[in-house]
N, C-alpha and C positions, 0 to 999 in steps of 0.2 A: 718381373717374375713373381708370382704368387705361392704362397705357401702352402706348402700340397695339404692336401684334408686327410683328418685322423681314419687311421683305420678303425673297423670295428673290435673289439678283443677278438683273439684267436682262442679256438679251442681249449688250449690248454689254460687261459686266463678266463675260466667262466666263473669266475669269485677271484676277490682281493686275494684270499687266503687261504688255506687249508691247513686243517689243524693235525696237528701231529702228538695233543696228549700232554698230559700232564702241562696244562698252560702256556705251550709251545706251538708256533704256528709257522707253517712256510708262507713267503711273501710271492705273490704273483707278482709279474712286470705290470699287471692293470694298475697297481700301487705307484706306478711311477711318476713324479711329477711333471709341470710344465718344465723347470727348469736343468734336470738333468736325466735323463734315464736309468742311475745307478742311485737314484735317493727317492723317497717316497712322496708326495702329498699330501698333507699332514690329515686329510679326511679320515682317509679309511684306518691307520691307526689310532687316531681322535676314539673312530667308533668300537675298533677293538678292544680300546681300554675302556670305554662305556660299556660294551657288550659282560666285560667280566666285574664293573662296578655296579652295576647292575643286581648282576646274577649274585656277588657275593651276602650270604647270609643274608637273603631276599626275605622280605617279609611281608605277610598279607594288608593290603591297606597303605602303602608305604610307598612314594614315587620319587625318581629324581627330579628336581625342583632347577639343578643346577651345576653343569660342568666347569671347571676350570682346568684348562691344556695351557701345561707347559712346555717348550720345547728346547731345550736346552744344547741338542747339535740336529743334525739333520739325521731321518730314520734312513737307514740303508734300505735298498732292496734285497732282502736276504732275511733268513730266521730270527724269528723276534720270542719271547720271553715271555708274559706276563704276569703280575705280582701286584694281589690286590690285601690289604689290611682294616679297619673298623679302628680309627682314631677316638671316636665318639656314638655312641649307643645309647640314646634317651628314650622317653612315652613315646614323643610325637617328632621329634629331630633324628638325625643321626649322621654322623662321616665320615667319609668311607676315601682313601686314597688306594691311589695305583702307580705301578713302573713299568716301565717298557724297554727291556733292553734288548743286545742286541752283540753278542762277541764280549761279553762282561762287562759294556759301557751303556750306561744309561742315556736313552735317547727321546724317550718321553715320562712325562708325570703328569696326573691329572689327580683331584682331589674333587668331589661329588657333595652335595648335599640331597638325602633321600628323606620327605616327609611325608606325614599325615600327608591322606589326602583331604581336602576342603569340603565341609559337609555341603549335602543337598542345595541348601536354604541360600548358600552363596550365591551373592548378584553376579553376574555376568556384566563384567565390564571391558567394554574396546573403546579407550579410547584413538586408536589410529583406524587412517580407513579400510576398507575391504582390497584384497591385490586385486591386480588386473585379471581378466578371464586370460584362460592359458591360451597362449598363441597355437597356432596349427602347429605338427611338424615341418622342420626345419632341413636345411642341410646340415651335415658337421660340421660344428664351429671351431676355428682357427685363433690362433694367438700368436701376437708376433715375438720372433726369438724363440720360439716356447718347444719343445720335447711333446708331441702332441698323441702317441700312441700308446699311452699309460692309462693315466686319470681320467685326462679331459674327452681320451676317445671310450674309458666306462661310462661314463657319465651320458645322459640326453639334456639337451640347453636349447631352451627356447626364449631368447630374445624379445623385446620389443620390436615391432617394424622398424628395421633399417638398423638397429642398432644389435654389437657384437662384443668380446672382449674388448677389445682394442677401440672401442668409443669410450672417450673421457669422459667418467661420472661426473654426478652421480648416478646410480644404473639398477635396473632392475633386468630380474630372470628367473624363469624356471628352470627346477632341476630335479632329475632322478637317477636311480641303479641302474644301469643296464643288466647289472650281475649284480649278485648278494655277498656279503661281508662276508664268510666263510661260507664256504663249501657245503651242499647236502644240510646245513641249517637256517632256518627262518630269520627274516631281520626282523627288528622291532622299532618302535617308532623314534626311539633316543639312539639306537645304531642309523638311524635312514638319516635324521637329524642333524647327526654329528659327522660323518658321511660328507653332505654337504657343507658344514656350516667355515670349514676353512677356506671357501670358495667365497666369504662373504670380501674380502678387501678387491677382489680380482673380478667382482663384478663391478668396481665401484673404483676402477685403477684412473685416480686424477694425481698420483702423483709418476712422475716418471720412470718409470722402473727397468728400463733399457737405457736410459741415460745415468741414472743413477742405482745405486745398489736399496734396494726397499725390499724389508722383509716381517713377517709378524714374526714376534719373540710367543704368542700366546692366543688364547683360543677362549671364550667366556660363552658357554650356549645357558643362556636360563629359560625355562619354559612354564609359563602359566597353565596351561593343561597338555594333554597326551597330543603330539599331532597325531591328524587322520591321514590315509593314502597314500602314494609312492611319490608324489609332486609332491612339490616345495616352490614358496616363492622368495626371494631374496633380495628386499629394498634397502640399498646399501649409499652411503656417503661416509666422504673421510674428511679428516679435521688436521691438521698439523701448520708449523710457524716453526719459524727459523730458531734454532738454537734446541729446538723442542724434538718433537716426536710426532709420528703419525697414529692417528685412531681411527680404526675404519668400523664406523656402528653400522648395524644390518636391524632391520625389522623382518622376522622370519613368520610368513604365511604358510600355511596347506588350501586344498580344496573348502573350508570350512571356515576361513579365516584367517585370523591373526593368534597368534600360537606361542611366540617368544621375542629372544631378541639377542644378536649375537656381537659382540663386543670382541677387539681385534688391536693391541701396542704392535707401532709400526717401527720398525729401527729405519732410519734413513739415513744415508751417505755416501758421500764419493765413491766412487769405483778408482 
């Protein structure tokens, strides 16, 4: 028997989210992850609480250079909170944290570095290669075990020839929105970013994750300039040894290049 294919969102999930004011937002089922339908995939919150670390007491000249998601239980599908503050405010640094909760229980934390931007005169350096040219479209991609008509059916995944989730990395893939992070507003290039960037261990799944219990505790996007476009590419491999942990590093491309780099602590253990 094969795993039937994701729907497309319905109607009424044509955004993650919709905001409801004063920092409060309703959670669409597109929020839903692979792994259960009543809890979310850490993306689109990731970019939620980017979207308002961002926005907070924005300043001209000044970019985020660098997210860190913590995840501390699993988001529900259901109304979330956000709650953003300025740790630190310098010339050319600055850090800005956030909370995300959810029924008075905190369910995300992400903490931001927003700088200077880099003068003109700056070299242009890559060292890694150019991604692959974007494959054609695809059919909807399937995941075994997996909750498939949330996240993974917002999202568009274009593969390698032959290869899908469920080919053991390490792995590469494109990805975009099908829908926009909130409702009736514009995404930006650290929401589209962030969006994807918790799909980085799950393009790159070499450790067993139906046989054993594998999850990331955390989210690390740093990005050397703005990504361009609604694509993304995602070359990803994991690292872990017995007694240890897993780390799933991602090199994150756009249309334009190589763009950042997305870093992933794996908890691994028995079921």
């Amino acid at each position: 028997m094969t795993d039937p294919l994701p729907a497309e969102p319905e109607a009424g999930d044509q955004a993650f989210y919709r905001s409801l004011g004063e920092g409060r937002y309703e959670s669409s089922s597109a929020t839903a992850g692979p792994w259960s339908p009543k809890t979310q995939h850490a993306g689109p919150p990731s970019a939620l609480l980017g979207r308002a670390l961002e926005r907070h007491e924005a300043r001209e000249g000044f970019r985020v250079a660098r997210v860190t998601v913590d995840l501390p239980r699993p988001v529900p599908v259901a109304d979330l909170h956000v709650q953003v503050r300025t740790v630190r405010a310098g010339g050319r640094t600055e850090l800005v944290e956030g909370e995300l909760t959810s029924g008075g229980e905190t369910v995300m934390l992400a903490r931001a570095w927003r700088v200077a931007a880099a003068p003109a005169d700056t070299p242009r350096l890559r060292p890694e290669t150019e991604p692959p040219p974007l494959p054609g479209p695809q059919t909807p991609q399937t995941m075994a075990a997996a909750h498939l008509d949330g996240y993974i059916a917002a999202m568009e995944w274009r593969f390698e020839p032959g290869k899908n989730f469920d080919t053991p990395g390490p792995g590469t893939a494109w990805g975009r929105q099908r829908i926009p992070l909130v409702a009736g507003e514009p995404d930006t290039p650290l929401t589209r970013a962030l969006t994807l960037a918790d799909s980085n261990w799950a393009v790159a799944f070499e450790l067993d994750h139906v046989r054993q219990f594998v999850i990331n505790t955390d989210i690390t996007l740093a990005l050397h300039r703005e990504p361009v476009g609604e694509w993304f590419c995602i070359r990803s491999a994991t690292a872990a040894s017995p007694g240890g942990s897993g780390l799933a590093a991602g090199q994150l491309s756009d249309g334009a290049g190589d763009c950042g780099r997305i870093l992933q602590t794996l908890l691994v253990a028995d079921r």
